[in-house]
C-alpha positions as CSV (number, residue, x, y, z in Angstrom):
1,X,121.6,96.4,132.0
2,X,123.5,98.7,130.0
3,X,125.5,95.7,128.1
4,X,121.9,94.6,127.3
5,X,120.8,97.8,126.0
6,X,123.6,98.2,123.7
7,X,122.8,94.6,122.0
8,X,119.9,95.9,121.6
9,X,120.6,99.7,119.7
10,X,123.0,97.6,117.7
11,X,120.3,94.8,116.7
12,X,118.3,97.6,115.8
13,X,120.9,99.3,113.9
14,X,121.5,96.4,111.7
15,X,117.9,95.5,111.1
16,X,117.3,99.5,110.1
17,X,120.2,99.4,108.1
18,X,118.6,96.0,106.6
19,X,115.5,97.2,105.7
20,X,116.8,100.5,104.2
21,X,118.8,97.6,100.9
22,X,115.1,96.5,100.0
23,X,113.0,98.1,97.4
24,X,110.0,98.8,99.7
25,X,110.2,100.0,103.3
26,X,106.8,98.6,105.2
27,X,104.2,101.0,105.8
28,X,100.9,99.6,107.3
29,X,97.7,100.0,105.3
30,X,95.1,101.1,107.7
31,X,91.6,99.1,108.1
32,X,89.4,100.3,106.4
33,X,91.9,100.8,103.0
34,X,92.1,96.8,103.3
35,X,88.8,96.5,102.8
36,X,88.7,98.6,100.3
37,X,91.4,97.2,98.2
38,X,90.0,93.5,98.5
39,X,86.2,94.7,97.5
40,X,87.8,96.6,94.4
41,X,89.5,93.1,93.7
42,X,85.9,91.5,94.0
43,X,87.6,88.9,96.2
44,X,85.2,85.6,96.3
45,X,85.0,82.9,99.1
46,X,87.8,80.1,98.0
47,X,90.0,82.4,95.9
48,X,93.5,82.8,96.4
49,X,95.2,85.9,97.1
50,X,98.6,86.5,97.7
51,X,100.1,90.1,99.0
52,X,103.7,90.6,97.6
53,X,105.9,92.2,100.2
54,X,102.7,91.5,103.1
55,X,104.0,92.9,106.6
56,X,102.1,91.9,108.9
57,X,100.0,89.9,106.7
58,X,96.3,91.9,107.2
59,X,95.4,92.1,103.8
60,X,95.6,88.1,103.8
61,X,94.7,87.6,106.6
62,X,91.4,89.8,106.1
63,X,90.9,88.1,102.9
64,X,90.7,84.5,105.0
65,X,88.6,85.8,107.6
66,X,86.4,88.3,105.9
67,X,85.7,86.9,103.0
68,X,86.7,82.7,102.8
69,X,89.6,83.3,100.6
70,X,92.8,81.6,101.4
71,X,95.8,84.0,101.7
72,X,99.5,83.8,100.7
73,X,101.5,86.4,102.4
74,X,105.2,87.0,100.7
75,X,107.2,89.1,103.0
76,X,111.8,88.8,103.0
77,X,111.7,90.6,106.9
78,X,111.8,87.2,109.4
79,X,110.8,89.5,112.0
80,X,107.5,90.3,110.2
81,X,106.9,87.1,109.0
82,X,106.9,85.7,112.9
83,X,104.5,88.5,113.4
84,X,102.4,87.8,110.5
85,X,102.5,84.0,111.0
86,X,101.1,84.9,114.9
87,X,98.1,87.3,113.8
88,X,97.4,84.4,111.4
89,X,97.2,82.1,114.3
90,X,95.6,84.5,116.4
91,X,93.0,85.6,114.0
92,X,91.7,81.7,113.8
93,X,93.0,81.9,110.1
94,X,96.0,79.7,110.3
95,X,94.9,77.3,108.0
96,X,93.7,79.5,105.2
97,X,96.5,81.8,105.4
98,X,100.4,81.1,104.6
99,X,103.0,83.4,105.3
100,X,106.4,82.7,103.2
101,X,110.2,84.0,104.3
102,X,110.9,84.7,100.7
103,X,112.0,87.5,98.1
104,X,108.6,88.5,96.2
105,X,110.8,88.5,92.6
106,X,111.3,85.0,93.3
107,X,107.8,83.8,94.4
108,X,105.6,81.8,92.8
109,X,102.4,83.1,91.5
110,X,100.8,80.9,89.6
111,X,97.9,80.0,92.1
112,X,97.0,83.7,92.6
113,X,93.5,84.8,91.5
114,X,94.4,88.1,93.1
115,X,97.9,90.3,93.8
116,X,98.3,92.8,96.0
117,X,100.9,95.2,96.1
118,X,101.3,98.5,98.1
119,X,105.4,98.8,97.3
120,X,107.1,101.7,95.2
121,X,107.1,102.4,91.3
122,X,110.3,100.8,90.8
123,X,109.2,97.8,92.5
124,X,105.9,97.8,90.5
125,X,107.6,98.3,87.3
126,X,110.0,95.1,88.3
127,X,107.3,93.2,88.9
128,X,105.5,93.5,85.8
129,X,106.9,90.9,83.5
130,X,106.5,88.5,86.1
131,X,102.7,89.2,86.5
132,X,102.1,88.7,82.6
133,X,104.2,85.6,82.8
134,X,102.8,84.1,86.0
135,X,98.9,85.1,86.5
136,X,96.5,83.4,84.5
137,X,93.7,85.5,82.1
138,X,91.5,87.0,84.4
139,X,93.6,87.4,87.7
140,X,93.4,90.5,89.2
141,X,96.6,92.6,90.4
142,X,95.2,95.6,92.9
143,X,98.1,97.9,93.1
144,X,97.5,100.9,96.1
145,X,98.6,104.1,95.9
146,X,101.2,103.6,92.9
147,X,99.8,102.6,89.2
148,X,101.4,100.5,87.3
149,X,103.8,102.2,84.2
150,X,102.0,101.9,80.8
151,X,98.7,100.2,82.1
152,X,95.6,101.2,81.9
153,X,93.8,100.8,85.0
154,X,90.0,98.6,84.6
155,X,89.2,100.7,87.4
156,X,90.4,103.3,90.0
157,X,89.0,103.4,94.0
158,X,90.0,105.4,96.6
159,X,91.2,104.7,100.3
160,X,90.4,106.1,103.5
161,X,93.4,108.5,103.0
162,X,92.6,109.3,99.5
163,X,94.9,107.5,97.6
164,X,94.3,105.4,94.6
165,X,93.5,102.1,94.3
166,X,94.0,100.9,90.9
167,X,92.3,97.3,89.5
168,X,94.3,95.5,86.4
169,X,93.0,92.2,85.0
170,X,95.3,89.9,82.8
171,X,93.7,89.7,79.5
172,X,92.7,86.3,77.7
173,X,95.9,87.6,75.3
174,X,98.7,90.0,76.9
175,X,100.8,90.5,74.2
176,X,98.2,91.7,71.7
177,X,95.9,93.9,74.3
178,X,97.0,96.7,76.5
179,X,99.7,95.0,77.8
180,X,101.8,95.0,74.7
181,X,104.1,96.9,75.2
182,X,105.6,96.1,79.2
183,X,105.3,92.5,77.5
184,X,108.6,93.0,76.0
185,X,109.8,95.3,79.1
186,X,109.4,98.2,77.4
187,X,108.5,101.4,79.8
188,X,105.5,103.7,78.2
């Protein structure tokens, strides 16, 4: 017994200790802000949506059962995956929804219609080039709580605990609309 409960304080040491190298430590985004975020996104049946750094996968998986969308889920925490890939299964959504083991820099996101984030500045800022890059004109990035640095929001909701929601779109031309200047990774 007490053999057992040491491997266990020291599993969870290491997988605290893990979490605490990433850029974004998970926090879960309540119900009702879910909903929120994915009607601010205007999220239509068929659409793909893709949540970069997803947890347990309820914004995707929401988006699949809500709404008709299919969901990609990007999370790097195998533990949270295995959850994510259960609620999926669970929720009668496992074939609308995917949930990848992979680092969200590194993801593909040329298929998204819609991006979800709820990570930190830094993480937003990183994230930026790849966005313009990636997303075709028209895809919509939904970033809660943290806006991203230079953009200007096409519009700002509010969650159930009163943070911002803020909508970008990619423009038909990034490099000569708002987007100018975080097109050459410059801050603003």
């Amino acid at each position: 017994m007490l053999i057992g409960v040491a491997i266990l304080g020291a599993l969870s040491a290491i997988w605290v200790g893990w979490n605490l190298t990433l850029d974004v430590l998970w926090h879960p985004t309540d119900r009702v802000s879910v909903r929120r975020i994915l009607s601010l996104a205007q999220v239509k049946r068929g659409e793909t949506v893709v949540d970069l750094g997803c947890g347990d996968g309820r914004i995707v998986i929401t988006a699949a059962r809500a709404l008709g969308a299919q969901g990609i889920g990007i999370e790097i925490d195998p533990a949270r995956v295995l959850w994510a890939r259960t609620w999926a299964c669970l929720a009668g959504v496992h074939s609308r929804v995917r949930i990848l083991w992979k680092d969200m820099y590194k993801a593909d996101l040329h298929d998204a219609d819609v991006v979800v984030l709820f990570l930190s500045p830094d993480a937003n800022f990183k994230l930026q080039d790849k966005l313009l890059r990636e997303l075709r004109p028209g895809a919509r990035i939904v970033s809660y709580y943290h806006p991203m640095w230079g953009w200007t929001p096409d519009k700002v909701g509010t969650a159930k605990t009163g943070y911002p929601i803020y909508l970008y779109r990619i423009p038909e031309n990034p490099e000569i609309e708002r987007f100018s200047d975080l097109a050459v990774g410059r801050k603003t």
